[in-house]
N, C-alpha and C positions, 0 to 999 in steps of 0.2 A: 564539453557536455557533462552535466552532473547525472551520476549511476545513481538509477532509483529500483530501491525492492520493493517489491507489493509482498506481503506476509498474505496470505490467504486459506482457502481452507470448502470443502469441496461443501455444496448446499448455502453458503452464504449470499446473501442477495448485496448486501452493501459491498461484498468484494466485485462482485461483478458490476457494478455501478461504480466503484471505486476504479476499477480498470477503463470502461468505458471515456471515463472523464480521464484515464492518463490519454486514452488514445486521442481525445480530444482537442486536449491540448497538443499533441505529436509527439506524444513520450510512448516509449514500448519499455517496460519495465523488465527486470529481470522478476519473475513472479515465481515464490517460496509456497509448496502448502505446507503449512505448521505441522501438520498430523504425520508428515514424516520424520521427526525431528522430535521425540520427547522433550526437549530444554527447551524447542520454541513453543511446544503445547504449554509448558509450564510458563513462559514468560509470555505470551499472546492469548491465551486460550479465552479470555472473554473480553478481548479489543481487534477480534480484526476485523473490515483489514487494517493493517499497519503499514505505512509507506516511511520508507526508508529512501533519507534522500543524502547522497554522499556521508553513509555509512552511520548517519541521526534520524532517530527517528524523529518523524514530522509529526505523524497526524496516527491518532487511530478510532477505529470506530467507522461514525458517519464522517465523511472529508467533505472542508469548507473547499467549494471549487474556488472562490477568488484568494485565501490565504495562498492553495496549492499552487495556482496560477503565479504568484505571487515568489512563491517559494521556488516554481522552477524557473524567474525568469522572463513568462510571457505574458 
């Protein structure tokens, strides 16, 4: 099974739609809020969410559901 992180961040609508659609496909992500973490505000602060899939990121912003799909697999 490939470990995926959601990067996130509290007030975001894409991140919550970006989770949604991991559950969708049957992924439970290990799910990061940036805001705890000065280095990932600096390196995420106007891309998330960010899905981190076996430790690359994939995607960030709005997520293509069929690449994601695609990328884990199903």
């Amino acid at each position: 099974m490939k470990r995926v992180v959601l990067y996130t961040r509290e007030g975001c609508h894409l991140c919550e739609d970006a989770l949604a659609l991991l559950a969708q496909l049957g992924v439970r992500p290990e799910v990061v809020d940036i805001d705890t973490d000065p280095g990932l505000v600096e390196q995420f602060h106007l891309w998330v969410p960010v899905i981190a899939i076996d430790g690359k990121v994939r995607f960030r912003g709005q997520i293509n559901e069929t690449l994601l799909a695609r990328e884990l697999g199903r």
